[in-house]
Each structure stands twice: as C-alpha cells, then as structure tokens.
C-alpha positions as CSV (number, residue, x, y, z in Angstrom):
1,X,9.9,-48.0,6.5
2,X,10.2,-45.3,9.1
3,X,8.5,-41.9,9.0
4,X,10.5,-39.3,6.9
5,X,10.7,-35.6,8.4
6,X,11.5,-33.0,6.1
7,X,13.1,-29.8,7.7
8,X,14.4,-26.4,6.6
9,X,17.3,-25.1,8.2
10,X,15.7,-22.0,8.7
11,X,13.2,-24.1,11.0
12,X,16.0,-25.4,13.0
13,X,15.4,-25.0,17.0
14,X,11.6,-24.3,16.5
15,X,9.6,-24.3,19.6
16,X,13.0,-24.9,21.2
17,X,12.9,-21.5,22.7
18,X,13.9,-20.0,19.7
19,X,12.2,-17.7,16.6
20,X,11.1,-18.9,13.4
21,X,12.0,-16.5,10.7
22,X,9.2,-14.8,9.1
23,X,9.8,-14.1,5.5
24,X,9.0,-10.2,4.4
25,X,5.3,-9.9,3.2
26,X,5.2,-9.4,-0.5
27,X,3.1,-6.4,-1.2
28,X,1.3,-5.1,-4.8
29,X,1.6,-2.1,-6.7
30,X,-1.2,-1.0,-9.0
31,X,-1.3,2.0,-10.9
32,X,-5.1,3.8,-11.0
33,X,-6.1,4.4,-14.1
34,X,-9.4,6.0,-13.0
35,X,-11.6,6.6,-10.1
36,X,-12.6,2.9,-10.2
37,X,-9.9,1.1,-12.1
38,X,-6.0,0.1,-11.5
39,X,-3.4,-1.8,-13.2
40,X,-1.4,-3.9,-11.4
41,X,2.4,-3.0,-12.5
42,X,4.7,-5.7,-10.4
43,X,4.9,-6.9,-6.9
44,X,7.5,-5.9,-4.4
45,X,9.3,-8.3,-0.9
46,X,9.2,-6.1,2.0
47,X,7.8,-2.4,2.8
48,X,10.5,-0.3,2.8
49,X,11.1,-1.6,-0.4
50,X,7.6,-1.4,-1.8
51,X,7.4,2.8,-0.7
52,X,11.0,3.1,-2.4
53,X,9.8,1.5,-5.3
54,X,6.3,3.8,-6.0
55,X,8.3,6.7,-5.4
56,X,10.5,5.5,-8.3
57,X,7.6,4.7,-10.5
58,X,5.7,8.4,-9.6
59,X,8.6,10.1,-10.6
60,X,9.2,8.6,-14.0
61,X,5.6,7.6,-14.6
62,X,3.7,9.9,-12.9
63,X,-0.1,8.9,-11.4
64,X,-1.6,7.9,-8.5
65,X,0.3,4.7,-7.6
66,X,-1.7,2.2,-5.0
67,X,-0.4,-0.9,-2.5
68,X,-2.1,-4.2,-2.0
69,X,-1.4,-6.2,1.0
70,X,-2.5,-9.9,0.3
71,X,-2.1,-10.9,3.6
72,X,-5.2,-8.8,4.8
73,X,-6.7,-8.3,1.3
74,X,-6.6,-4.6,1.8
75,X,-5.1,-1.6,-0.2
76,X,-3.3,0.0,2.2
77,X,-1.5,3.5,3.1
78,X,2.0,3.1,3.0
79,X,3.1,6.3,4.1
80,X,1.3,7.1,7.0
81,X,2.9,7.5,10.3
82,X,1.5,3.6,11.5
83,X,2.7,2.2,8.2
C-alpha cells in the first residue's frame, strides 16, 4: 500500500511560490480582580476583535480588563501605538 498524503486546501500551492494562510492568533481576556489576581472571562480570534471586545466588557462591567497572548506567553498592551 502506497503512502497516503493528507492535504488541506488551504495548504494548496505551498512552497510553490505562494503563501500559506496564517490563521488569526487567538488572544485572552482576564479581568483583574486585585493587584495580583485576574479571572479569565473568554478568549477572543484576532486583535481588532479582542480590543473591541474589552471595550464592550469595560463599559458594561467596568474594571481593569487584561490580554494574554499565548503565542509569546505574555500579557500584552493592546492599545498602544505598536499594538
């Protein structure tokens, strides 16, 4: 029996001088609860999304409202100019 290959279409053209597709990173909200402790309240695809979404949950919850990103294992600052 032959070898099997199992693609994704999204992987079509790879290293055929063409992009892969990078999925959105998937980022954490937490909601501090003191000046050592947080909650985590739900995660969120994309940044844009992720800033949209705390300033949603600050003005009907109001609190100091944090972002996780997993991929460097880091809170991070989502709305400063780099970000």
């Amino acid at each position: 029996m032959g070898e099997r290959n199992i693609g994704h279409p999204a992987w079509a053209g790879f290293g055929q001088g063409r992009c892969a597709v990078q999925p959105e990173a998937t980022y954490d909200i937490f909601r501090k609860t003191s000046d050592k402790d947080a909650t985590w309240v739900e995660s969120v695809t994309g940044l844009e999304h992720a800033k949209k979404r705390m300033l949603r949950l600050a003005s009907t919850t109001p609190g100091a409202y944090l972002l996780y990103d997993p991929r460097i294992a880091a809170f991070i600052e989502p709305f400063a100019e780099s970000a």
